[in-house]
C-alpha positions in Angstrom: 12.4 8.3 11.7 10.4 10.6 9.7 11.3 12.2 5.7 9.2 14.6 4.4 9.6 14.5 0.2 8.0 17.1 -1.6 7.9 18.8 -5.3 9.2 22.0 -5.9 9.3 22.9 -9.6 8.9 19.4 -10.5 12.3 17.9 -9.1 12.1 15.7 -6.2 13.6 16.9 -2.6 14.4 15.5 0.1 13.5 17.3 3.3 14.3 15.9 7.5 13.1 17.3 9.9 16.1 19.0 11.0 15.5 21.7 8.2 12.9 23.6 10.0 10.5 22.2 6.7 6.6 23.3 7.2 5.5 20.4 5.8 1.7 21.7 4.9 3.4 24.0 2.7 4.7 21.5 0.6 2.8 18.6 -1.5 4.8 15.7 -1.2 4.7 12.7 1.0 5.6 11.9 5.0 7.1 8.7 6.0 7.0 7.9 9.2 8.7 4.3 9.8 8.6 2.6 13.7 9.6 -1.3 14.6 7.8 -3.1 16.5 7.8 -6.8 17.4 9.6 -8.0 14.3 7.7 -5.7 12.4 8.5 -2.6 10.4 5.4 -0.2 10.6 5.9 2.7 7.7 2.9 5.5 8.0 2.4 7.3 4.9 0.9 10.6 4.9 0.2 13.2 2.1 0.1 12.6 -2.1 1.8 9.5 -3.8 2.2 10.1 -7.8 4.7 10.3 -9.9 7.3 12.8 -8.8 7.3 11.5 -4.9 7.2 7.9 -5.6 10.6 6.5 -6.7 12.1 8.0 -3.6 8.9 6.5 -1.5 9.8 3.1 -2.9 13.3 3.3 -1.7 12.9 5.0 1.5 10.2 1.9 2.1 12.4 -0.6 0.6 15.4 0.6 3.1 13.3 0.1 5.7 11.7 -3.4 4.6 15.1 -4.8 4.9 15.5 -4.3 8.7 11.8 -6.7 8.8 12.1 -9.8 10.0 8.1 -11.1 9.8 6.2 -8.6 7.6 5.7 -4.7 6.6 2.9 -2.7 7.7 1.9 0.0 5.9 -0.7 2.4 7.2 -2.2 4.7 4.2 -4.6 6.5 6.8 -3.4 9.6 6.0 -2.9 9.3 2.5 -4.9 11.7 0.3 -4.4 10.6 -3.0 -2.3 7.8 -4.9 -2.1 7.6 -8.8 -0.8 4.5 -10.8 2.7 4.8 -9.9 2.0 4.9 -5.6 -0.3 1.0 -7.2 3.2 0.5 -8.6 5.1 0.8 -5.2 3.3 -1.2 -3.5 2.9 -3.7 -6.6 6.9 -3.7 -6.4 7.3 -4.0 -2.4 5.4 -7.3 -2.6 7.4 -8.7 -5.1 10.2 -7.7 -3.2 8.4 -9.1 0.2 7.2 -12.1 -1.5 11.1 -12.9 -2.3 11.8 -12.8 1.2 8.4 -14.8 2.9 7.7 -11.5 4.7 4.1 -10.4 4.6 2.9 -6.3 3.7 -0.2 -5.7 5.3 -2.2 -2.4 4.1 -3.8 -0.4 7.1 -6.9 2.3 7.6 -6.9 3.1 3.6 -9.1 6.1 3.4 -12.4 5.4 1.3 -11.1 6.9 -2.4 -7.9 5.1 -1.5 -10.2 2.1 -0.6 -12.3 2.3 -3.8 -9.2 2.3 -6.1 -8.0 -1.0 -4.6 -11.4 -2.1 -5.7 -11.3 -0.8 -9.5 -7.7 -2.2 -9.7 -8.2 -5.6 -7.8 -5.7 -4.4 -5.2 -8.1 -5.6 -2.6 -7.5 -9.1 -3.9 -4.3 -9.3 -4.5 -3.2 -7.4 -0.7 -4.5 -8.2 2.8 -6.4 -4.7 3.6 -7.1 -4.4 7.7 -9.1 -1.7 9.6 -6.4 -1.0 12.3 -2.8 -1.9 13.1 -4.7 -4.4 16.0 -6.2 -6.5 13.0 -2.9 -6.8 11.4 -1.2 -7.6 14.3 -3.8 -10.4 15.2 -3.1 -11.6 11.1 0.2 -12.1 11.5 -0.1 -13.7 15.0 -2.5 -16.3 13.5 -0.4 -17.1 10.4 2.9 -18.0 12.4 0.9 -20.4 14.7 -0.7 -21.8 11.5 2.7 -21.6 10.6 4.4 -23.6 13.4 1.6 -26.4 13.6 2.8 -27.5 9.6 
């Protein structure tokens, strides 16, 4: 499934693909979202501030609910993220926490990277290189899981 949301004169729209949308003409943010073993993989790609993120949040949350182990988000294709894309994801893990599922951040490009650092993000999230890392995570944690 992917949902292109851009800005136009500050309101939020929503855009599928189905409407013929360039979506280099428009800044905004793509959500891509794929399952795969259990797993809900949601590729972000684009700006996250303030006038795309409420309907990122829900778009994500939607999709969180249909995981069953964890959420991986890949921010590889993210260009720039103010406060309120550190409040999604902030809000996603409380939400993820709730349910024992794991969100696992993917491929955050270096600016991305260094604002996890200024903000503690880095601590506070597991941060991978590649979807293969994440995978190998979350492989590890539910045979750590089933020896207790």
């Amino acid at each position: 499934m992917q949902v292109i949301l851009a800005r136009e004169n500050s309101v939020d729209k929503e855009y599928h693909p189905s409407n013929n949308i360039n979506n280099t003409s428009h800044s905004g943010c793509t959500v891509n979202v794929e399952s795969q073993n259990n797993t809900i993989i949601i590729e972000l790609a684009g700006e996250i501030d303030l006038g795309s993120s409420s309907r990122i949040y829900s778009l994500i949350l939607q999709q969180c609910k249909q995981a069953d182990i964890a959420v991986i988000i890949n921010l590889e294709n993210i260009v720039f993220m103010d406060s309120s894309g550190l409040q999604i994801l902030l809000r996603l893990r409380e939400k993820l926490d709730h349910y024992h599922q794991h969100i696992l951040l993917v491929k955050p490009r270096p600016q991305i990277k260094k604002l996890f650092q200024l903000t503690a993000f880095d601590k506070m999230f597991h941060i991978f290189a590649d979807q293969e890392q994440a995978f190998a995570y979350l492989a590890y944690e539910e045979r750590q899981n089933k020896k207790t």
